[in-house]
Backbone as ProteinMPNN parsed JSONL, in Angstrom:
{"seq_chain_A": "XXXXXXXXXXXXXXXXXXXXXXXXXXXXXXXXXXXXXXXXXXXXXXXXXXXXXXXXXXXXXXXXXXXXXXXXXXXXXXXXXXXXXXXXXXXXXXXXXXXXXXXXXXXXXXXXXXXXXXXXXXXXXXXXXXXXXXXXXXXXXXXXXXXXXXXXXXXXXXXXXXXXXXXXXXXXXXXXXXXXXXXXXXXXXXXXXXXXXXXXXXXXXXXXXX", "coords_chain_A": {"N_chain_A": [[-30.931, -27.713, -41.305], [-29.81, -29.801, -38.537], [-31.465, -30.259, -35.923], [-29.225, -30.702, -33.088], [-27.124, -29.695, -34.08], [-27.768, -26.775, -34.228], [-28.171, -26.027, -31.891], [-25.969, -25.543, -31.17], [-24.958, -23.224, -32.506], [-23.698, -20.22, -31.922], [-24.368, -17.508, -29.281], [-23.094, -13.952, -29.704], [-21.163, -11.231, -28.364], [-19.501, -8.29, -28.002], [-17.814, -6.195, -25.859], [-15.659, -3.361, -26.234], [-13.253, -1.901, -23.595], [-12.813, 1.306, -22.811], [-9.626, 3.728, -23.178], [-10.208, 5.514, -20.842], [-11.355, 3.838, -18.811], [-9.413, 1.426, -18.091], [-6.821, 2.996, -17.883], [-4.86, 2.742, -19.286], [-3.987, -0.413, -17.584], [-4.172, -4.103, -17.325], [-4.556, -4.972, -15.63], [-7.017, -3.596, -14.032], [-8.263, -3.391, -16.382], [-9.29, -6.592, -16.261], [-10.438, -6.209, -13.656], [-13.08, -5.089, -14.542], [-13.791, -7.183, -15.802], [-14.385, -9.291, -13.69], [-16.168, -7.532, -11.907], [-18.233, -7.427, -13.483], [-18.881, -11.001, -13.907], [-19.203, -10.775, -11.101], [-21.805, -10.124, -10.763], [-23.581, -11.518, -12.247], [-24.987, -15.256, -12.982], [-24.47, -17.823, -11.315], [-23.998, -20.01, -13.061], [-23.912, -18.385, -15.823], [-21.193, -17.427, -15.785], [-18.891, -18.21, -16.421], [-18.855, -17.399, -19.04], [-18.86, -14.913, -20.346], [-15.649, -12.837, -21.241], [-12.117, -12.264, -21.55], [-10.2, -10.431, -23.322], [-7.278, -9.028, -24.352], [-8.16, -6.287, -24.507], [-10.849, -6.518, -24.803], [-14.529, -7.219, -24.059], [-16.126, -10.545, -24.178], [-18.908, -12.334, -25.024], [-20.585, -15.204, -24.994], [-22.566, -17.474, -25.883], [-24.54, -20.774, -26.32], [-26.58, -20.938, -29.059], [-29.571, -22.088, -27.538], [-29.775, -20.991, -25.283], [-30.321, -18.311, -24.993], [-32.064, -16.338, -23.116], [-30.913, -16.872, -20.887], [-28.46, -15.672, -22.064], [-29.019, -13.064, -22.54], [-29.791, -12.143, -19.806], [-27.438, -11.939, -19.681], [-26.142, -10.647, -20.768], [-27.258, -7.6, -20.535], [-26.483, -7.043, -18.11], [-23.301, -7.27, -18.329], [-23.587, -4.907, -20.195], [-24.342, -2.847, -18.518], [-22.82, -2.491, -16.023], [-20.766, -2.043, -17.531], [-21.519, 0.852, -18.947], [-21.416, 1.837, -16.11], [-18.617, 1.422, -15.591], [-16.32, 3.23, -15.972], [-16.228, 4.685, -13.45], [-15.701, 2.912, -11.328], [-14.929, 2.157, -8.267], [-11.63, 2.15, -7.823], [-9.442, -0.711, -7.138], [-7.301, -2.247, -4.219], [-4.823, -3.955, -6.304], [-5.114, -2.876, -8.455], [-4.786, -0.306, -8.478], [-1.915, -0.229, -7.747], [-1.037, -1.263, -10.284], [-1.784, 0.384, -12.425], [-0.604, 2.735, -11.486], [1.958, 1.609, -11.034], [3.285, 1.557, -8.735], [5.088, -0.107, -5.653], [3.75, -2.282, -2.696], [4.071, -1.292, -0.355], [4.237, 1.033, -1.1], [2.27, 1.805, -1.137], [0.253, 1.863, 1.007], [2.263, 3.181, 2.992], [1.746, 5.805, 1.382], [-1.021, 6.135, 1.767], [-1.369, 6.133, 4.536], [-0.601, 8.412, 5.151], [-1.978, 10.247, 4.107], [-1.431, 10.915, 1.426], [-2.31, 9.342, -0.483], [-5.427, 9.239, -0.841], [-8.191, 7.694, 0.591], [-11.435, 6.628, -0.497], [-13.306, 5.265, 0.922], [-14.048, 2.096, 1.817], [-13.939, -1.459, 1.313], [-15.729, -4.451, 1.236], [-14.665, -8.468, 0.941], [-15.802, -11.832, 0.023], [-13.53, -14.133, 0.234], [-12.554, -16.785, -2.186], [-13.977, -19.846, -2.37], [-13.543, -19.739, 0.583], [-14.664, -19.274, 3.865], [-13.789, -16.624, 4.921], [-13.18, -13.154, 5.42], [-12.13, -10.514, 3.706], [-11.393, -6.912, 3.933], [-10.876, -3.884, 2.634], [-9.283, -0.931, 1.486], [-11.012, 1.471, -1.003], [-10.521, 3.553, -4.015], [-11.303, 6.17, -5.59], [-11.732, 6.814, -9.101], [-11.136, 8.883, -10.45], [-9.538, 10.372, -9.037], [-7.085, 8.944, -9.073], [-6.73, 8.702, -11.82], [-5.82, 11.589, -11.978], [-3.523, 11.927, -10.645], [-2.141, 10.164, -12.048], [-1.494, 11.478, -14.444], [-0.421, 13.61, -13.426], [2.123, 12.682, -13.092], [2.351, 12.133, -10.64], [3.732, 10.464, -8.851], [6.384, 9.918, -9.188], [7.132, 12.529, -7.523], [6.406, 12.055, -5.34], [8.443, 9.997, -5.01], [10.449, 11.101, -4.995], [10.142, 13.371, -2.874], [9.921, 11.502, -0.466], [12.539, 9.912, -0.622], [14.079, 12.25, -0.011], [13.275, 12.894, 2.689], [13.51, 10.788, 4.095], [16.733, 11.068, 3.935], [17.059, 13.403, 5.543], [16.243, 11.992, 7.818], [17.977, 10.415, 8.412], [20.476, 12.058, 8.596], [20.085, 13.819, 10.73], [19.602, 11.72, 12.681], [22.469, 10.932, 12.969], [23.371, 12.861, 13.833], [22.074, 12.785, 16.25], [22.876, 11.083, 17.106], [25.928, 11.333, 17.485], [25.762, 13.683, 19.557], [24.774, 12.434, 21.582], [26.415, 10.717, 22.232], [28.505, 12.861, 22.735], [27.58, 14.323, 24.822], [27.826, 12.263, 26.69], [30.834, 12.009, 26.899], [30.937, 14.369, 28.135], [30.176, 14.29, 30.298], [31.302, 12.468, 31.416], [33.9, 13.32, 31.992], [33.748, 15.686, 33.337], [32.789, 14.13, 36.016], [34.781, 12.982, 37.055], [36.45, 14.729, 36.532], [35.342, 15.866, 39.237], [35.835, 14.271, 40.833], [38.498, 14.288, 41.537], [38.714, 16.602, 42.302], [37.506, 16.566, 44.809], [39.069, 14.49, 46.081], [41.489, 16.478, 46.183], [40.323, 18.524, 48.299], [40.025, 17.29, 50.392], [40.831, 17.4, 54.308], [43.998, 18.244, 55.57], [45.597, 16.428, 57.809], [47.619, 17.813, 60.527], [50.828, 16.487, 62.72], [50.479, 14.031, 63.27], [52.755, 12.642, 63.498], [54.086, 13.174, 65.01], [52.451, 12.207, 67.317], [53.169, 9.71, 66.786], [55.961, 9.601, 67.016], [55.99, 9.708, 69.721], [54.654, 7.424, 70.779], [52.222, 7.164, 70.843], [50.184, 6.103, 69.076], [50.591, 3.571, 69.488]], "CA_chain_A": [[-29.854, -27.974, -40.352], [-30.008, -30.683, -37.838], [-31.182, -29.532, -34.246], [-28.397, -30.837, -32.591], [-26.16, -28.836, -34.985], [-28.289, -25.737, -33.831], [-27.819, -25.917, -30.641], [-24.472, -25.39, -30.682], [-24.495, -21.858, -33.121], [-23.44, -19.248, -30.534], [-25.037, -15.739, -29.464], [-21.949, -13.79, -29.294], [-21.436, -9.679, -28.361], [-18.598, -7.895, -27.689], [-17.674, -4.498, -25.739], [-14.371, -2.612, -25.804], [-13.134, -1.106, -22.526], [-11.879, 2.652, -23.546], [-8.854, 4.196, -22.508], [-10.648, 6.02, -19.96], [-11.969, 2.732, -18.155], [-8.517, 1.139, -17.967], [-6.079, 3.637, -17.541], [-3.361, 1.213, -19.246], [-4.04, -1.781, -16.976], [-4.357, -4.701, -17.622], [-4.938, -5.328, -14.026], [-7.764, -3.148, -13.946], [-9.212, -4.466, -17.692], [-9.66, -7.536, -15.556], [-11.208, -6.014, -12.413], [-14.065, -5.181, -14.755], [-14.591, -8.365, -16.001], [-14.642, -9.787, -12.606], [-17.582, -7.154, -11.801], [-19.702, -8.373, -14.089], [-18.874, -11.841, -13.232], [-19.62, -10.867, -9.722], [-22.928, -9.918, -11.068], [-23.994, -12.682, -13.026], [-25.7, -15.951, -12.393], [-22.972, -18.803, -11.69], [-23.524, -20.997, -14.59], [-23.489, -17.712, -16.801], [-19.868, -16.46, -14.849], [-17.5, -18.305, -17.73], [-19.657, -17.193, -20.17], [-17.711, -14.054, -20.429], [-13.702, -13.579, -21.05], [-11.216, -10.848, -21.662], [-8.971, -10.732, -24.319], [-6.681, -7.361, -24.199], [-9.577, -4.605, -23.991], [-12.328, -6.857, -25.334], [-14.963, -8.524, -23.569], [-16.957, -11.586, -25.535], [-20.043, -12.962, -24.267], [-20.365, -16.324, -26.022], [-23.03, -18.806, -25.607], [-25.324, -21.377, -27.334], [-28.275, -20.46, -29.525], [-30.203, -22.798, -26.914], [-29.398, -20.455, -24.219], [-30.992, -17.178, -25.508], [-33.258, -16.107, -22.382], [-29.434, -16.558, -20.114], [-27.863, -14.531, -22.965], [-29.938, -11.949, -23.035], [-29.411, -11.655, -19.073], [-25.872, -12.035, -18.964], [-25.663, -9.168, -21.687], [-27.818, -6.824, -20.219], [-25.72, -6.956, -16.924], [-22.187, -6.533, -18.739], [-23.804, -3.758, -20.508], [-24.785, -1.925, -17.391], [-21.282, -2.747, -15.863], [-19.614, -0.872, -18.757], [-21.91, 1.63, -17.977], [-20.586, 2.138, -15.021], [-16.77, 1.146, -15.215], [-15.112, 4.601, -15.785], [-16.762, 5.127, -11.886], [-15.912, 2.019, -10.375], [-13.549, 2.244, -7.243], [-9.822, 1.204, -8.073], [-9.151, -1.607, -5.959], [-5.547, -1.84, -4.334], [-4.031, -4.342, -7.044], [-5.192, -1.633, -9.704], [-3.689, 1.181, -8.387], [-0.78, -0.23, -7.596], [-1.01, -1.607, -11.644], [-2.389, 1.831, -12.857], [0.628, 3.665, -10.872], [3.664, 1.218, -10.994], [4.239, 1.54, -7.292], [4.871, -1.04, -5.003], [2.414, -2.383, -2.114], [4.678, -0.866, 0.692], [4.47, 2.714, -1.108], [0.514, 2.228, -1.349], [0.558, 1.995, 2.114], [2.436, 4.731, 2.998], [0.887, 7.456, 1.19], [-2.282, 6.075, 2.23], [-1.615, 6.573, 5.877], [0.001, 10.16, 5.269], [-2.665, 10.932, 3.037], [-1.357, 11.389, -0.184], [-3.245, 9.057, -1.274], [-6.995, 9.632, -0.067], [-9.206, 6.435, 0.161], [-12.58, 6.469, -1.071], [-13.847, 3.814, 1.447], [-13.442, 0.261, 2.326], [-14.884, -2.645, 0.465], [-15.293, -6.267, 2.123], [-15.622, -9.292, -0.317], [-15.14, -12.848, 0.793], [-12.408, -15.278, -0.414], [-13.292, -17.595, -3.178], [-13.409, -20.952, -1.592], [-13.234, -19.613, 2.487], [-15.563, -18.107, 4.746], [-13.301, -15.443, 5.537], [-13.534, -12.053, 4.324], [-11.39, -9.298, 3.959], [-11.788, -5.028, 3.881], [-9.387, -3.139, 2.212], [-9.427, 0.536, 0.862], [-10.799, 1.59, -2.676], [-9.919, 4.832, -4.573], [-11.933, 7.143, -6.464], [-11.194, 6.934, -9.907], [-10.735, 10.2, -11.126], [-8.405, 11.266, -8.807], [-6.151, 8.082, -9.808], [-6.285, 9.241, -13.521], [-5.24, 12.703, -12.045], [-2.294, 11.464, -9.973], [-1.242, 9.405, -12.992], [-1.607, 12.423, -15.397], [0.811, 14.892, -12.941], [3.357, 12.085, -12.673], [2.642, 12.485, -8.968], [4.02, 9.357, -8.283], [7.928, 10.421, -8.927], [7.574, 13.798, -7.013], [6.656, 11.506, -4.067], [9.476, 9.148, -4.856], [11.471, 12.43, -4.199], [10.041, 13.75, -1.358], [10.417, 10.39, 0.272], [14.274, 9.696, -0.538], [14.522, 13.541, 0.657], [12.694, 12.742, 4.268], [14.942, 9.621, 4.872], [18.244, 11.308, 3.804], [17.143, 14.15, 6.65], [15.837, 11.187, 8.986], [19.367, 9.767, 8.681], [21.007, 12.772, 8.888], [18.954, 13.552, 11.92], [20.141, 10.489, 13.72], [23.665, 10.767, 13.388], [23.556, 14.26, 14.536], [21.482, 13.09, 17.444], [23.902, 10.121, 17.779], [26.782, 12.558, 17.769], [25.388, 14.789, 20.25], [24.738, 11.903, 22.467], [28.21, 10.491, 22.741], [29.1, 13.761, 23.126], [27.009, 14.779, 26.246], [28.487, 11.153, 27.861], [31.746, 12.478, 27.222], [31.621, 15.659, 29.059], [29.364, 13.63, 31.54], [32.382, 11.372, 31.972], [35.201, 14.095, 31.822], [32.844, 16.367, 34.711], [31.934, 13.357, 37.251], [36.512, 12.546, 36.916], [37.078, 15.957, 37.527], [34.565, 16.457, 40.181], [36.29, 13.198, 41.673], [39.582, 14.475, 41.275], [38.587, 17.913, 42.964], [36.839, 15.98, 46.018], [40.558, 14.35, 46.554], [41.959, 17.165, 46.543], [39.671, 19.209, 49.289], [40.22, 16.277, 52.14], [42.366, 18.238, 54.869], [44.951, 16.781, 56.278], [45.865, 16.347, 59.696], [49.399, 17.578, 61.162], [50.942, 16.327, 64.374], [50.375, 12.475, 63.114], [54.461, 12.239, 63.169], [54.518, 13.46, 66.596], [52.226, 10.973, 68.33], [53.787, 8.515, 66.634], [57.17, 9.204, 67.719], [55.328, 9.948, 71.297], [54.568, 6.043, 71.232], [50.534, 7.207, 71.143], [49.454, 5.411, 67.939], [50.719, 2.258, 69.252]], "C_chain_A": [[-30.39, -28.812, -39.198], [-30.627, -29.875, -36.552], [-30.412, -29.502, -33.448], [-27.126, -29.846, -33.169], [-26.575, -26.778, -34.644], [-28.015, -25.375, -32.489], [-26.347, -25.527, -29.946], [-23.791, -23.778, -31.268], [-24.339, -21.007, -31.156], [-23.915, -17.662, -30.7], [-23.88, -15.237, -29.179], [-22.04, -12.022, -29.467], [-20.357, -9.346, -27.421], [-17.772, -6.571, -26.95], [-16.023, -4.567, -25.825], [-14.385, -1.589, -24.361], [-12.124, 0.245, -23.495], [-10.723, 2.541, -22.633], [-9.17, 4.573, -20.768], [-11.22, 5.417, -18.44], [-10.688, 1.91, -17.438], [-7.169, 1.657, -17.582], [-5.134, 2.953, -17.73], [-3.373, 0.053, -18.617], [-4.393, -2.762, -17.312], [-5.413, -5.39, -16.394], [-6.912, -4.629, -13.673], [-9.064, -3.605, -15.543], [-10.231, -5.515, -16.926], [-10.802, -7.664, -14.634], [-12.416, -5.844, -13.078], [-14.7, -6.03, -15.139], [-15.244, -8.968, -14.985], [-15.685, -9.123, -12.025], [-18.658, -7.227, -12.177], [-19.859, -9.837, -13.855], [-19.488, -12.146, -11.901], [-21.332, -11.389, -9.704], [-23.814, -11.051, -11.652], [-24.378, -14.499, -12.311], [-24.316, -17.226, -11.958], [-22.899, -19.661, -12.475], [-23.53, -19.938, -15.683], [-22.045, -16.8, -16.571], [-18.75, -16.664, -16.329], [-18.195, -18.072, -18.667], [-19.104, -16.327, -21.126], [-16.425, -14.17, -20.649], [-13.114, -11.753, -21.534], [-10.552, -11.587, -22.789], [-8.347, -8.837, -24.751], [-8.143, -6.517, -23.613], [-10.787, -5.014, -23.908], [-13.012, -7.555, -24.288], [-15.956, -8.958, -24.324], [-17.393, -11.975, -24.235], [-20.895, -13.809, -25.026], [-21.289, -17.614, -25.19], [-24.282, -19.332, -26.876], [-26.688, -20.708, -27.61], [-29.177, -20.928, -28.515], [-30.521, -21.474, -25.014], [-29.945, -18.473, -24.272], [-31.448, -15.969, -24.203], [-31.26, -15.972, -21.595], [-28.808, -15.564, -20.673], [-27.976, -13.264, -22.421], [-29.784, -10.965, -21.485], [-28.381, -10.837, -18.617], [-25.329, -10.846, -19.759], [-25.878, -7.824, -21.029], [-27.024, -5.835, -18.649], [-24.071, -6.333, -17.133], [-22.585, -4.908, -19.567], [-23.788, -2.609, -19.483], [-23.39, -1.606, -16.5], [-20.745, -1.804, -16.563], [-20.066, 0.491, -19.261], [-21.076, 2.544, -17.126], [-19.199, 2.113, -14.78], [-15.834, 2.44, -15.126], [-15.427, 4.881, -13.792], [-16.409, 4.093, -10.842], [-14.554, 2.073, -9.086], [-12.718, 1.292, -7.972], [-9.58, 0.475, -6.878], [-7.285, -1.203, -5.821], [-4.728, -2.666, -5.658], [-4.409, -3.123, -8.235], [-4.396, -1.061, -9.683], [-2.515, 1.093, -8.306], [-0.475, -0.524, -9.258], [-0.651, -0.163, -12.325], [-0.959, 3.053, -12.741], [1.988, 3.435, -10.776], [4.102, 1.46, -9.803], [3.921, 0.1, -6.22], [3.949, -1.22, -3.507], [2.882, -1.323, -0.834], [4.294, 0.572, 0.716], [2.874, 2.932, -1.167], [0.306, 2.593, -0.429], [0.883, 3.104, 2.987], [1.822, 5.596, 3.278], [-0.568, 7.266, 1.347], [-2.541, 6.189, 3.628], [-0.875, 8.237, 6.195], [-0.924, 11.256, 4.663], [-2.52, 11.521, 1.712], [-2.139, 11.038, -1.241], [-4.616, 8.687, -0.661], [-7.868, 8.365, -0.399], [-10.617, 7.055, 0.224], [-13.116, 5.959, -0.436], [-13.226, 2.994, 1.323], [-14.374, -0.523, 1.636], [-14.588, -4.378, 1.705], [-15.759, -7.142, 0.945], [-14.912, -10.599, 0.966], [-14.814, -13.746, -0.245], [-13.029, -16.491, -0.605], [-13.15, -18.935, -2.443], [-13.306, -21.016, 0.104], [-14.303, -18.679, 2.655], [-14.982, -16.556, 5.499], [-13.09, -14.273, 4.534], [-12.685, -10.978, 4.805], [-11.635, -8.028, 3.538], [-10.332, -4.794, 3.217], [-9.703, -1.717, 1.568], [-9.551, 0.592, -0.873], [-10.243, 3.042, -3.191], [-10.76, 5.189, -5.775], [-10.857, 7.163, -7.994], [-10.537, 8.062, -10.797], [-9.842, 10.638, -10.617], [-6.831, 10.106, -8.643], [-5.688, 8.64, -11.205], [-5.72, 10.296, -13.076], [-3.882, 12.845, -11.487], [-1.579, 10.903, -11.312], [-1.318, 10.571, -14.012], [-0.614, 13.216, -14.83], [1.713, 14.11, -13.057], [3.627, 12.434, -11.155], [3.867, 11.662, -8.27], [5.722, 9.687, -7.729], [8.439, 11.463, -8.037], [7.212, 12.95, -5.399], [7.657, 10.682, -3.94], [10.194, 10.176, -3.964], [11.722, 12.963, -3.129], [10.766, 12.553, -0.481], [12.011, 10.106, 0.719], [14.758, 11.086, -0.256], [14.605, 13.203, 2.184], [14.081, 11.509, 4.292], [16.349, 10.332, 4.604], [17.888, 12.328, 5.278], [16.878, 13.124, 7.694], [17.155, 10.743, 9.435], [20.27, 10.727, 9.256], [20.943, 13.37, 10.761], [19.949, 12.788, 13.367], [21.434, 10.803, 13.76], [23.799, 11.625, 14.135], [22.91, 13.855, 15.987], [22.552, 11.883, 18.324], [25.177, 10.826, 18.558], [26.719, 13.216, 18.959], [25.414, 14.13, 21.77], [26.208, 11.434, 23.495], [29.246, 12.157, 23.176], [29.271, 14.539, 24.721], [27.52, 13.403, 27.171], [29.875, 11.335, 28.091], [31.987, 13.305, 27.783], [31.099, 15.376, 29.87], [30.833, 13.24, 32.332], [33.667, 11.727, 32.681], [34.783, 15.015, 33.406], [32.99, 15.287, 36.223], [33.924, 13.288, 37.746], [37.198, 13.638, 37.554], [36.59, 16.172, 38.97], [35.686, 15.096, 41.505], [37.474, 13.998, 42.718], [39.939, 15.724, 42.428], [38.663, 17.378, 44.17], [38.105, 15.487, 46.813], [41.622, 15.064, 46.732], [41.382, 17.948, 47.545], [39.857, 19.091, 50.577], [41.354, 16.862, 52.912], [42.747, 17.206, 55.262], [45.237, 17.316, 57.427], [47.15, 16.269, 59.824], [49.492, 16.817, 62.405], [50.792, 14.803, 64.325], [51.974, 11.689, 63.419], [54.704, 12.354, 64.213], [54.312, 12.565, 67.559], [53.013, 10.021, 68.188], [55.084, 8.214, 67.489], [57.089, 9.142, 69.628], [54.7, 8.344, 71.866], [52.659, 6.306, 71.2], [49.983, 6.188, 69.888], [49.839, 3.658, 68.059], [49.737, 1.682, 70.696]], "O_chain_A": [[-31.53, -28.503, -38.848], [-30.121, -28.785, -36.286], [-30.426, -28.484, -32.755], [-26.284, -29.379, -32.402], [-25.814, -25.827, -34.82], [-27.6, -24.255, -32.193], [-25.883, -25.33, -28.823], [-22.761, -23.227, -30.88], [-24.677, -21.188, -29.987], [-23.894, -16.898, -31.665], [-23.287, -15.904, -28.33], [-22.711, -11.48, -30.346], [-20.209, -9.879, -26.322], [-17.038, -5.953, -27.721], [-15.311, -5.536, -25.562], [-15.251, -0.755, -24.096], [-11.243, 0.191, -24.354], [-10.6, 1.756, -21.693], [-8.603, 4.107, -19.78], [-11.45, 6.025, -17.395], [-10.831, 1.689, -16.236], [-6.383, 0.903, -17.008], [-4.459, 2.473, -16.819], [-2.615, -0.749, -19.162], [-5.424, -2.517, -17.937], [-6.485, -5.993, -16.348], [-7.795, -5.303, -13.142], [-10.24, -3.966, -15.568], [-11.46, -5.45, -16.895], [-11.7, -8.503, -14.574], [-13.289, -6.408, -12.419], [-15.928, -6.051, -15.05], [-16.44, -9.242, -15.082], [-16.435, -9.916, -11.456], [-19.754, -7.155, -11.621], [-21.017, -10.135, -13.563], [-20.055, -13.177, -11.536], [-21.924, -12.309, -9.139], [-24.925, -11.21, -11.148], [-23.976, -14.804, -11.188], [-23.249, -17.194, -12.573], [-21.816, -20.195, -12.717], [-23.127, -20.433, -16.735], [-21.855, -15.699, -17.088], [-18.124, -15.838, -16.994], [-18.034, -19.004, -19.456], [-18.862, -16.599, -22.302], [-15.846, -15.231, -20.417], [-13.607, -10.64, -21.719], [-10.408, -12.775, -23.077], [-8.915, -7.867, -25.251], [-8.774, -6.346, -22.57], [-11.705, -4.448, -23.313], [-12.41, -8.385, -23.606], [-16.643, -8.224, -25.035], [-16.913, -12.026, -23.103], [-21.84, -13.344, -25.665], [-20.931, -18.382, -24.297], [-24.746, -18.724, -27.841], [-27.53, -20.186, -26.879], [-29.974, -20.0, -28.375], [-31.326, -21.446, -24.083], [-29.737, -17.67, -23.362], [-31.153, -14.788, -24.383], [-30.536, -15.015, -21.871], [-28.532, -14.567, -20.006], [-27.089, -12.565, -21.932], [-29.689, -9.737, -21.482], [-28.22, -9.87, -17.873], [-24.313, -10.209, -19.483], [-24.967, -7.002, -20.923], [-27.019, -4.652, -18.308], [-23.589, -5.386, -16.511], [-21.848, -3.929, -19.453], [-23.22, -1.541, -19.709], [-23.006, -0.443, -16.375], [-20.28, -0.77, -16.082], [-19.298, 1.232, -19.875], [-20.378, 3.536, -17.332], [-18.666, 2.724, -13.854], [-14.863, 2.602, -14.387], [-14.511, 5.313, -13.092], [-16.712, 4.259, -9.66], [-13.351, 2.005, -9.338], [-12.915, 0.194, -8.493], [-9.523, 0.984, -5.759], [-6.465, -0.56, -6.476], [-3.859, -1.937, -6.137], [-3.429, -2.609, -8.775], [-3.414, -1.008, -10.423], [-1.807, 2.035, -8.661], [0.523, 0.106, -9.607], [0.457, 0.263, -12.65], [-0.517, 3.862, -13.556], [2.915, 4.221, -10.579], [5.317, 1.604, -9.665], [2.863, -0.512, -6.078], [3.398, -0.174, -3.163], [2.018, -0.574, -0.378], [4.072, 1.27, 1.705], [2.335, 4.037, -1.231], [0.055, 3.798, -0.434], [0.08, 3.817, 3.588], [1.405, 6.138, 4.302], [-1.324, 8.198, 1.071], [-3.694, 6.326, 4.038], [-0.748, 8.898, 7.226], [-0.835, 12.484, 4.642], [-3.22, 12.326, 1.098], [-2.547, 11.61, -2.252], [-4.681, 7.689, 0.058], [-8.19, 8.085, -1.554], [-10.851, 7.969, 1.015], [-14.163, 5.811, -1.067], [-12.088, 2.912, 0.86], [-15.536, -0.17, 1.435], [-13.77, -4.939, 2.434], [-16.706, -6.92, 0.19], [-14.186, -10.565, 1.959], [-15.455, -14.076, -1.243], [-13.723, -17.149, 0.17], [-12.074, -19.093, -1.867], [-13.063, -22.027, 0.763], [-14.721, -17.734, 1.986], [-15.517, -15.752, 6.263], [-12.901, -14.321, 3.318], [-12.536, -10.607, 5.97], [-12.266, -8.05, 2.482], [-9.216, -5.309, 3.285], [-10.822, -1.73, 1.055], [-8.799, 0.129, -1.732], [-9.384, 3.548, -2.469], [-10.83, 4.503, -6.795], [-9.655, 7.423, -8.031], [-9.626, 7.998, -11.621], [-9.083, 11.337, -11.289], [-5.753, 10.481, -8.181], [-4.547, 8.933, -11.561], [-4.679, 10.39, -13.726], [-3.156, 13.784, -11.814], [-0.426, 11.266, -11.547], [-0.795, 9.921, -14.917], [0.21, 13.635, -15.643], [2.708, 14.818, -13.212], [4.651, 12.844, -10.61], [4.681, 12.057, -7.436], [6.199, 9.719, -6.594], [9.621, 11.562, -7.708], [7.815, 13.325, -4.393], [7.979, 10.456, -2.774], [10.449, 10.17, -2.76], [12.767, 13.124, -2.498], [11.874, 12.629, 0.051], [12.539, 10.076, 1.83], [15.986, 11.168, -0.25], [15.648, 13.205, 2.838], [15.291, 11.616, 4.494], [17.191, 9.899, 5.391], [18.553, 11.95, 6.243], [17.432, 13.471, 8.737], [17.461, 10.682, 10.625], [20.863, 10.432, 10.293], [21.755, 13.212, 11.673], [20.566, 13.128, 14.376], [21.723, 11.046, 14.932], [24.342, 11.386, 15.214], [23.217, 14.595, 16.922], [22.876, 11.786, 19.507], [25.393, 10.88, 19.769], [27.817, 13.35, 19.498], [25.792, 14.69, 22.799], [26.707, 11.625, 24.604], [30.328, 12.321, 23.738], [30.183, 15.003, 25.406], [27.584, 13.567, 28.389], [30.347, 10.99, 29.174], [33.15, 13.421, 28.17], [31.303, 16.195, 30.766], [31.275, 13.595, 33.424], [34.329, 11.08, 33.492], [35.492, 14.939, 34.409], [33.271, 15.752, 37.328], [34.193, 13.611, 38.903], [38.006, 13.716, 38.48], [37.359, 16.615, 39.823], [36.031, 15.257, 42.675], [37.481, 14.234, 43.926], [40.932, 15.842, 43.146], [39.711, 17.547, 44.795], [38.307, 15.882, 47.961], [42.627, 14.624, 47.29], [42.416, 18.377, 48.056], [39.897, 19.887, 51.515], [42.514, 16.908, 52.505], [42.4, 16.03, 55.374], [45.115, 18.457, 57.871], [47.865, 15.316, 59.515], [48.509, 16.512, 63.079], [50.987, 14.239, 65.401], [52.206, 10.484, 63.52], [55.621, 11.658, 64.649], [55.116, 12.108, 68.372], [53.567, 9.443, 69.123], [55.353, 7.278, 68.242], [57.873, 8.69, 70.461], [54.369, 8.108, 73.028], [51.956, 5.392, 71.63], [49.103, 5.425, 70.284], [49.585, 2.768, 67.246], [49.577, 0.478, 70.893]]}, "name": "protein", "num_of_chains": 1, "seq": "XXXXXXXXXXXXXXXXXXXXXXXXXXXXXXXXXXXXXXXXXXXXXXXXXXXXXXXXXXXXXXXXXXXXXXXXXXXXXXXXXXXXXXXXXXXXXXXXXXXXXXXXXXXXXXXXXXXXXXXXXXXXXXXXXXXXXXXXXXXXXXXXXXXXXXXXXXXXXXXXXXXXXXXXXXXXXXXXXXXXXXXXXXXXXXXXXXXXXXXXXXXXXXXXXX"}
């Protein structure tokens, strides 16, 4: 076989992410690729790829000694992936809730952060923090169907928040009305109290008031 023709066979090795790693996501599939990516040298980054569950790690016979790195690293990775903090696009993936409700129950504590991560934006010097999440107690939230019993609660609390308000609305207009009805009477009283003065008919006709 030619050398040039050699150079081009490919070393190629493949893992499956389990159930247990993914938790249904696709979103999260991903995030592990992108950790080994992280990891990896930057001319061995596309080396790697996803395809549903799989990841392939595909390069030239020529390239052996890179291979051999870039394997060793996704290995260790997948390893580790059932453990790796759930970032927020995960969880929100993982859980089907939107970013607003992540939010939320992450400042009420329902849902308990794990820490903060900082990475910096591909292309910019600026870097952003954001909260990760312990994986296990993601799988255990998504195993109770937590998610719906907080829908519940939630659209409970606002129907009393509303309720709440009118009643306090109510209450208000109420106390300005007997404010209003009190200050009218009190008027009303005050005009009636003022004495009056006899004997005004007398001067008059007595020529004094002129």
């Amino acid at each position: 076989m030619p050398k040039r023709e050699k150079n081009h066979i490919e070393l190629i090795r493949t893992w499956s992410l389990p159930a247990a790693v993914t938790m249904g996501s696709a979103v999260r599939a991903k995030g592990v690729l992108q950790e080994i990516q992280a990891r990896l040298p930057a001319i061995s980054k596309k080396s790697i790829s996803l395809q549903g569950v799989d990841l392939t790690l595909a390069m030239a016979a020529s390239e052996k000694t890179a291979f051999n790195v870039a394997a060793a690293v996704a290995k260790k990775v997948m390893t580790e992936a059932e453990a790796l903090p759930v970032i927020p696009r995960e969880i929100e993936d993982i859980l089907t809730i939107k970013t607003s409700e992540r939010h939320r129950w992450l400042a009420d504590g329902r849902l308990p952060s794990a820490g903060t991560r900082t990475v910096r934006l591909n292309g910019r010097a600026r870097q952003i923090t954001f909260h990760v999440f312990d994986p296990k107690m993601v799988e255990e939230l998504l195993d109770k169907g937590a998610v719906e019993e907080w829908r519940v609660e939630d659209a409970e609390a606002k129907a009393e928040k509303r309720q709440r308000a009118a009643y306090q609305a109510k209450l208000t207009r109420s106390l300005k009305k007997e404010a209003a009805k009190q200050s009218k009477k009190a008027k009303d009283s005050s005009r009636d109290t003022v004495p009056k003065l006899g004997g005004w008919e007398e001067f008059d006709v007595d020529g004094l008031l002129r």
